[in-house]
C-alpha positions as CSV (number, residue, x, y, z in Angstrom):
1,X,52.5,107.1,87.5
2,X,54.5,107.1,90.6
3,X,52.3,104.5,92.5
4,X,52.3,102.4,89.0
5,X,56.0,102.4,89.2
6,X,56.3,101.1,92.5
7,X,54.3,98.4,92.3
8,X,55.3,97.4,88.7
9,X,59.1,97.3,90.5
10,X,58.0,95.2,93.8
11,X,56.1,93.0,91.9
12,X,58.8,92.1,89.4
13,X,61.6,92.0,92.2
14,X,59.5,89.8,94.4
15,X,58.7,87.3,91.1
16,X,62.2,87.1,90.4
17,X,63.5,87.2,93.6
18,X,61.7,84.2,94.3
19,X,61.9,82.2,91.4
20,X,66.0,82.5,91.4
21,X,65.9,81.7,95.0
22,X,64.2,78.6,94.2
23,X,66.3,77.3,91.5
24,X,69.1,77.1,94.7
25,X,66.9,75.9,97.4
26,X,64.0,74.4,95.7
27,X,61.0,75.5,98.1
28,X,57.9,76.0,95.8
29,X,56.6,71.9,95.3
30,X,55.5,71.6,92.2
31,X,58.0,70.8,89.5
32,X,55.7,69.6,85.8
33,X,57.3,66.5,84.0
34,X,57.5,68.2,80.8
35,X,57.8,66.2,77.3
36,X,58.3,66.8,73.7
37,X,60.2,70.6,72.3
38,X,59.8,71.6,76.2
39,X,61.9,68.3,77.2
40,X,64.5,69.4,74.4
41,X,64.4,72.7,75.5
42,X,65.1,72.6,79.3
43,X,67.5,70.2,79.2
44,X,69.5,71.9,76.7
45,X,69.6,74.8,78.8
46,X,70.2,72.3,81.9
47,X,73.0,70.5,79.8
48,X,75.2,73.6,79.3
49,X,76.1,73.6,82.7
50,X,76.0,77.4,83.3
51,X,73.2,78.7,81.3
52,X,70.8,78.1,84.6
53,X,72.8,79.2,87.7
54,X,74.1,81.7,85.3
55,X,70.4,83.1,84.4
56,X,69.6,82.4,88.1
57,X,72.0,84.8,90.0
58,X,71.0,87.8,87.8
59,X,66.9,87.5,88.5
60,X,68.1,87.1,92.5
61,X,70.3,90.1,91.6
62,X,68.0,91.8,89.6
63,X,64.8,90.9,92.3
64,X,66.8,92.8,95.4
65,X,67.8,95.8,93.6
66,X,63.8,95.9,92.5
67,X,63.5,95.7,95.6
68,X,65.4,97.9,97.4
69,X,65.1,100.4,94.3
70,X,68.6,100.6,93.5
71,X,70.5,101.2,90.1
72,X,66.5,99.7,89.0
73,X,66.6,101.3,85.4
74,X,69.5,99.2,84.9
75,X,68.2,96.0,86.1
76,X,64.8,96.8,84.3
77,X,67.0,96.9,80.9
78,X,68.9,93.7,82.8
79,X,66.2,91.2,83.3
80,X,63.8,92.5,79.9
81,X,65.5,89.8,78.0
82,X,64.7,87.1,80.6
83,X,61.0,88.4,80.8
84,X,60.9,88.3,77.3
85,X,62.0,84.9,76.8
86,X,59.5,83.6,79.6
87,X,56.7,84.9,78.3
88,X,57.7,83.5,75.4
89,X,58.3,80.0,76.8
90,X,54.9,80.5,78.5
91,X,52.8,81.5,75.4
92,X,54.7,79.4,72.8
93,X,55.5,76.2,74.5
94,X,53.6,75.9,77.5
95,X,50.5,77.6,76.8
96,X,49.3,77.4,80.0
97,X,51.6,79.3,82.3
98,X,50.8,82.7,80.0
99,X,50.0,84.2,83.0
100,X,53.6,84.4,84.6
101,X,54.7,85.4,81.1
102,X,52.2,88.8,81.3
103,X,53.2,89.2,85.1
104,X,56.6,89.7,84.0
105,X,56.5,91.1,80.5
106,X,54.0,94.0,81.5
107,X,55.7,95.1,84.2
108,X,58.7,95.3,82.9
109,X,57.8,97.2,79.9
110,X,55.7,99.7,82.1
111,X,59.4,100.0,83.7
112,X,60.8,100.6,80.6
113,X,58.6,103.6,80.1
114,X,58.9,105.0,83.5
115,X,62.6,105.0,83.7
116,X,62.6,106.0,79.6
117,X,64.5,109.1,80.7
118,X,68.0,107.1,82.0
119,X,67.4,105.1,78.5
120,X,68.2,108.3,76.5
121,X,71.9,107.7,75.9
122,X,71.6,103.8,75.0
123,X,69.9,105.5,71.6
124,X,72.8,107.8,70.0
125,X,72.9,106.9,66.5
126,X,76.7,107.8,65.9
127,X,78.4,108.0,69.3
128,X,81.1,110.5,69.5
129,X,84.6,109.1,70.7
């Protein structure tokens, strides 16, 4: 379990590490000409203005504390709604990237079950004040 855990964390802090990076420095070549709903999509997220740096600076964020495995439970809860909405995007609209979808998804819900033990106060029905 420990040896799952590790890799599960450096593989999803080296995916997002990268991927944020790029969005800044543009390094990895190939960028698809997409059409149609994906069109739409992207550049409504592009026209906002802040949705993309924004969405950006939390997977660089999120990558190094993978990383460098610190305050991880918290970035695994952190980036789940990103991995969630890329595999999404990958098995919904562009059927053919499902593969980074499952490379983040998975891993991120083995986290979730590894660190399950910091979760345990995010699930109090009736918080006392």
């Amino acid at each position: 379990m420990k040896k799952a855990t590790i890799i599960s964390r450096i593989l999803l802090g080296f995916i997002y590490l990268v991927f944020g990076l790029d969005y800044f420095f543009r390094f990895i070549p190939y960028q698809p000409n997409h059409t149609g709903r994906v069109a739409a999509f992207k550049a409504g997220l592009i026209g906002v203005g802040y949705f993309y740096p924004m969405i950006k600076s939390i997977q660089i964020a999120g990558g190094i504390s993978m990383l460098i495995n610190r305050y991880a439970p918290f970035f695994a809860v952190v980036l789940f709604p990103i991995s969630l909405n890329v595999f999404l995007y990958h098995t919904i609209l562009v059927p053919s990237g499902w593969l980074m979808g499952v490379l983040l998804i998975v891993p991120n819900l083995f986290l979730g079950y590894a660190y399950r033990k910091y979760y345990k106060g995010m699930f109090v029905r009736r918080p006392n004040l």
